[in-house]
C-alpha positions in Angstrom: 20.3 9.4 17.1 20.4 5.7 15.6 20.7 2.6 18.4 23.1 0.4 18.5 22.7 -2.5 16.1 24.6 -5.3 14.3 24.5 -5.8 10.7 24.6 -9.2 8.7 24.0 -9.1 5.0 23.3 -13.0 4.0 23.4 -14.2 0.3 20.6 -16.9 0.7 17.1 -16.9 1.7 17.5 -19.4 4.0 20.0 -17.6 6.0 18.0 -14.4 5.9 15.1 -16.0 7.3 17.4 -18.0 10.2 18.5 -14.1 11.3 15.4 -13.0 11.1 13.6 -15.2 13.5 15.7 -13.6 16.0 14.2 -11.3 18.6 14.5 -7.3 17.1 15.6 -8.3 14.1 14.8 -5.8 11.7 14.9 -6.0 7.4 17.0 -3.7 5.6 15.9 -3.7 1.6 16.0 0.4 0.3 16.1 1.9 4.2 14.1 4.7 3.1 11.6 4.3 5.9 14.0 1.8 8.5 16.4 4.4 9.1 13.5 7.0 10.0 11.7 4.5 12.3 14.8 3.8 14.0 15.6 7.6 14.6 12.3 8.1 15.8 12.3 5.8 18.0 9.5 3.4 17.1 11.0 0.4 16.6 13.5 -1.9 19.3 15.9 -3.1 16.9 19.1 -5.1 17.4 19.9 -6.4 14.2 19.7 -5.2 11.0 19.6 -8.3 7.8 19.9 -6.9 4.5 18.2 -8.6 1.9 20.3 -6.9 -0.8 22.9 -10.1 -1.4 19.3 -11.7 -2.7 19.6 -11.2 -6.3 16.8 -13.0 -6.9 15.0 -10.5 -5.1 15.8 -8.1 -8.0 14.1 -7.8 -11.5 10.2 -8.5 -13.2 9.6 -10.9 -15.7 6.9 -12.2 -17.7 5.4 -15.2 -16.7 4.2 -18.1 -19.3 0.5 -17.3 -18.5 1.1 -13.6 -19.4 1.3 -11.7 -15.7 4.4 -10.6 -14.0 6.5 -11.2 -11.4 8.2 -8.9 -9.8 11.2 -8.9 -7.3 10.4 -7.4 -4.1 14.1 -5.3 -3.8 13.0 -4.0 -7.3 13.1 0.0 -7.0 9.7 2.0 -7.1 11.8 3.7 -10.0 12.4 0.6 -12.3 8.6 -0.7 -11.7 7.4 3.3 -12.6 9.4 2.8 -15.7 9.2 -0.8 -16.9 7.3 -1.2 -20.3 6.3 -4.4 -19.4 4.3 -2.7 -16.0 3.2 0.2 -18.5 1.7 -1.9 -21.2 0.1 -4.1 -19.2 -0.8 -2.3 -15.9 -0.6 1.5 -16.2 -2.4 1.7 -13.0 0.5 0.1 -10.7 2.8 2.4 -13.3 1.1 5.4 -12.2 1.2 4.7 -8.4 4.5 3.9 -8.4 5.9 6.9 -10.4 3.6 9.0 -7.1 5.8 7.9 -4.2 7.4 11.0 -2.5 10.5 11.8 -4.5 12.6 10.9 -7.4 15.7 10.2 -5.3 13.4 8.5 -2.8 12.3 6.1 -5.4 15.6 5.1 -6.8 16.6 3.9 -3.5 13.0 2.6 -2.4 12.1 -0.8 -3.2 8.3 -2.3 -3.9 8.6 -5.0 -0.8 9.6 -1.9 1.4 6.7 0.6 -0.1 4.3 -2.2 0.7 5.7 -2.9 4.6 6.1 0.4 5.5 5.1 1.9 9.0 2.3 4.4 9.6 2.8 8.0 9.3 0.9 9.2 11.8 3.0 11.9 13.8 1.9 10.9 17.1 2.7 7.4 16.9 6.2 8.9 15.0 6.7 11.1 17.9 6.9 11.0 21.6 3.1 9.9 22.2 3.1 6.5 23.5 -0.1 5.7 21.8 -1.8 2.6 21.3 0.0 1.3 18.1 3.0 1.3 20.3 1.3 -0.5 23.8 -0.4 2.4 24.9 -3.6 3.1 25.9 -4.6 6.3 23.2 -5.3 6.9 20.2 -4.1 10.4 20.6 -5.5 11.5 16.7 -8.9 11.1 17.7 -8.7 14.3 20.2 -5.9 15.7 18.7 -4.6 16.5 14.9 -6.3 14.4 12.7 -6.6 16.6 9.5 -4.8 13.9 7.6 -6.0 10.5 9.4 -8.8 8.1 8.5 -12.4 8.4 7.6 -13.2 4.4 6.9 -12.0 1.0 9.0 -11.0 3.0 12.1 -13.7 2.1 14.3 -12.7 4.7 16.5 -9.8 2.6 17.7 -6.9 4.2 15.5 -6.9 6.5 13.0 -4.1 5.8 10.9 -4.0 5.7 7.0 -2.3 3.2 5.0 0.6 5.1 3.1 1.4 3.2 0.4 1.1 4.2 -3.0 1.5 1.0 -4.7 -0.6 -1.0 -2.3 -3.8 0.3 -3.7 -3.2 -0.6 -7.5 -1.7 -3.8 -6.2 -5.2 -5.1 -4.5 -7.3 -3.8 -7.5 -5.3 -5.9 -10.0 -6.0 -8.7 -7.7 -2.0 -9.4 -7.3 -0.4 -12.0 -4.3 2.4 -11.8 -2.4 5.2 -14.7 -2.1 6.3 -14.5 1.8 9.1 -17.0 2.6 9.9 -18.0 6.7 10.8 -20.1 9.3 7.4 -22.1 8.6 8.3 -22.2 4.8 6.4 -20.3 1.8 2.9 -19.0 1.1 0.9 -17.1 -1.1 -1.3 -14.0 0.5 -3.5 -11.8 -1.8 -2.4 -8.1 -1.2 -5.6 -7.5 -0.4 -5.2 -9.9 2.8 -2.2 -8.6 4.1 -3.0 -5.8 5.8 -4.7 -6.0 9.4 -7.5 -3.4 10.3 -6.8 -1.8 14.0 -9.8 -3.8 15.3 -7.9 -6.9 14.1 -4.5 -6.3 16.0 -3.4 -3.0 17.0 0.3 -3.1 17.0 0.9 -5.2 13.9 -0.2 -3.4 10.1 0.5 -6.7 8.3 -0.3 -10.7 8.6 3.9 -11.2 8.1 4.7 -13.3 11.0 8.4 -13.3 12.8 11.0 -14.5 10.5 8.8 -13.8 7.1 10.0 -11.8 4.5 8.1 -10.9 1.3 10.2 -12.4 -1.9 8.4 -11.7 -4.6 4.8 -9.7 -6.1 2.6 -11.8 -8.7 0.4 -10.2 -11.0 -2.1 -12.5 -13.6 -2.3 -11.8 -16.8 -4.6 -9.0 -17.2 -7.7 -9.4 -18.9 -8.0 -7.9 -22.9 -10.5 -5.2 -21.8 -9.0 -4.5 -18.4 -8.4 -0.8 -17.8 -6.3 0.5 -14.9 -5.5 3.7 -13.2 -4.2 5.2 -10.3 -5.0 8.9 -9.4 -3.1 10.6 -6.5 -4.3 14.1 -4.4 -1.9 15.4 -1.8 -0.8 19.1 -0.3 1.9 19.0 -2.3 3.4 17.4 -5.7 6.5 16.0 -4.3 6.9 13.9 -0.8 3.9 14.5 0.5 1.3 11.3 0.9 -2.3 10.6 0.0 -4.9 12.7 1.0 -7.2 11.1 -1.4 -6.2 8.1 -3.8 -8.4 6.2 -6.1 -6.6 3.0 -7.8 -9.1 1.3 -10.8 -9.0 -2.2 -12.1 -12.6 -2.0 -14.5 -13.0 -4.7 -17.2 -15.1 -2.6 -19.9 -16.9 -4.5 -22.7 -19.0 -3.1 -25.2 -18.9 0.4 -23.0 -20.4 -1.3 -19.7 -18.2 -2.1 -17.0 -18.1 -6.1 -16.6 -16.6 -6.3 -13.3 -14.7 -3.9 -11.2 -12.5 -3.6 -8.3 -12.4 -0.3 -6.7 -9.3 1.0 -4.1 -9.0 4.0 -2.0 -5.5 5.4 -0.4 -4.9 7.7 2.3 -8.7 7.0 3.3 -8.1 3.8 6.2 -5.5 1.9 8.1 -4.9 -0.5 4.8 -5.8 -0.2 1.3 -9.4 0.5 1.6 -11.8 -1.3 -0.9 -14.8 0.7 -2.1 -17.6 -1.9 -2.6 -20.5 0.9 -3.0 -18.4 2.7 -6.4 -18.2 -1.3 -7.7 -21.7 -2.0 -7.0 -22.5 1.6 -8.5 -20.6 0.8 -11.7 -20.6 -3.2 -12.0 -23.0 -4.0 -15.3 -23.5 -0.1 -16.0 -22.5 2.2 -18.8 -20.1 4.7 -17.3 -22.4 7.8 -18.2 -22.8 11.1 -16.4 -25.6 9.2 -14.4 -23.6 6.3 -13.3 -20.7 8.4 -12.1 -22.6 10.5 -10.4 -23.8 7.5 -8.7 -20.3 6.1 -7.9 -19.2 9.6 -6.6 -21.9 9.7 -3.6 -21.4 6.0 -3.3 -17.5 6.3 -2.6 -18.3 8.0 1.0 -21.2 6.0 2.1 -19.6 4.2 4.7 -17.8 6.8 5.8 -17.2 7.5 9.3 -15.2 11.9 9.2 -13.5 13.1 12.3 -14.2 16.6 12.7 -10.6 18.1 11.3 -10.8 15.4 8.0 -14.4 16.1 7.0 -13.5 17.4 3.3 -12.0 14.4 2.6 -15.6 13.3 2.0 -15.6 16.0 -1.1 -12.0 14.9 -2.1 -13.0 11.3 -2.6 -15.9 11.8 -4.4 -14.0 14.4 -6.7 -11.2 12.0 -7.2 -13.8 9.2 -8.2 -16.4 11.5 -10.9 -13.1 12.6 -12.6 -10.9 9.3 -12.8 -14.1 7.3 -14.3 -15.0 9.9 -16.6 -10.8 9.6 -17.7 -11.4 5.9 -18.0 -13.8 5.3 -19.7 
């Protein structure tokens, strides 16, 4: 059953941000995931602002330098399919046309894919666990098949879910948040907070901030991107291994590279080992090979998600030898 909750849907930014600095205010963009937190109870909520009056919100376009800009209400759909986003950066194209379902990425929007709330099903059930104040992490005795194997510390297993997240970081895009305080810029790759950095709180947004807009660069002539999904299932399931590429490739060596995993920690999970494995090498059998046992070094299994370590390094031998 939903709670109680009012409903204001301002046409300016700065009204949306005044309703938003209010105590339980909650942002309505898609609603894919609000409406399940709010039925499972995870979230005190009292108002509701939707940011859909914002049509600024909406849309990509080409900047002057060459990147992109895109709206943050723009549907995971319309980024999937957007020849701009194709041409340019298959990878985000890729992750994009992975999120659950059709239907659920017409209605989805990329601000709300990014900000979404941990799927864990304790913390989405009746566990009072330590995301929500208490004091367990009830996956790390309990059912953790699906849970993290880097950046949990032991603290909380969670895994990031997003599927566009991942591409996001490796293209090295930033985030336009406007609030109470005014605007800034955060790298994707900063906005997500580990569990030994705060344990209720998955992203740096502060109260009243709302993510506006996502700005790519220009990519580079020889940049290459990819993202490459494996989950139970091909439709609404989410990452049980995810590998997103950004790998500038010049005369068959890789120049410089920034490596992502999904479904692997509690944010976006950069794989420094599979860069430093690839970074001024020829992608040959050798230096895959490399990169594959690299991607789990760090690793830290639970005993339920062990084969994760085989998924990974699977998932990272057959997406560089698809990319090169």
């Amino acid at each position: 059953m939903l709670p109680q909750f009012s409903y204001v849907r301002p046409d300016t930014l700065q009204d949306t941000v005044r309703h938003l600095k209010e105590k339980n205010a909650a942002i309505h963009a898609g609603g894919t995931d609000l409406i399940g937190c709010l039925r499972d109870g995870i979230m005190q909520v009292d108002k509701i602002v939707s940011l859909n009056a914002l049509s600024d919100l909406h849309g990509i376009r080409e900047t002057a330098d060459g990147g992109l800009v895109i709206g943050a209400l723009t549907t995971i759909t319309e980024v999937a399919e957007n020849l701009l986003v194709k041409q340019k950066y298959p990878g985000l194209s890729q992750g994009s046309s992975e999120v659950a379902s059709p239907q659920l990425r017409n209605q989805g929007t990329i601000g709300g894919n990014l900000c979404q709330k941990p799927r864990c099903w304790y913390y989405r059930g009746e566990f009072h666990c330590l995301r929500k104040g208490g004091n367990t992490c009830y996956a790390l005795d309990g059912e953790h098949q699906f849970h993290a194997i880097f950046g949990h510390d032991l603290i909380c297993v969670i895994t990031h879910p997003s599927d566009t997240a991942p591409p996001l970081a490796a293209l090295s895009a930033q985030l336009k948040i406007s609030g109470p305080e005014g605007s800034r810029t955060v790298p994707v790759e900063n906005f997500y907070l580990l569990p030994v950095e705060d344990l209720e709180t998955e992203t740096v947004l502060k109260p009243g901030e709302v993510i506006t807009h996502i700005v790519l660069p220009a990519p580079a002539k020889n940049l290459r991107s990819s993202y490459r999904k494996v989950r139970a299932r091909r439709s609404w399931d989410f990452a049980l291994a995810g590998l997103a590429l950004a790998l500038e490739i010049e005369n068959d060596t890789v120049t410089r590279g920034r490596v992502y995993l999904s479904g692997a920690a509690p944010v976006p999970w950069r794989s420094r080992p599979v860069e430093e494995a690839i970074t001024g090498r020829k992608l040959d059998a050798a230096t895959i090979q490399k990169a594959a046992l690299a991607v789990v070094e760090d690793a830290n299994p639970l005993p339920e998600n062990t084969y994760k370590m085989d998924l990974f390094k699977g998932v990272v031998e057959e997406e560089l030898n698809a990319i090169r």
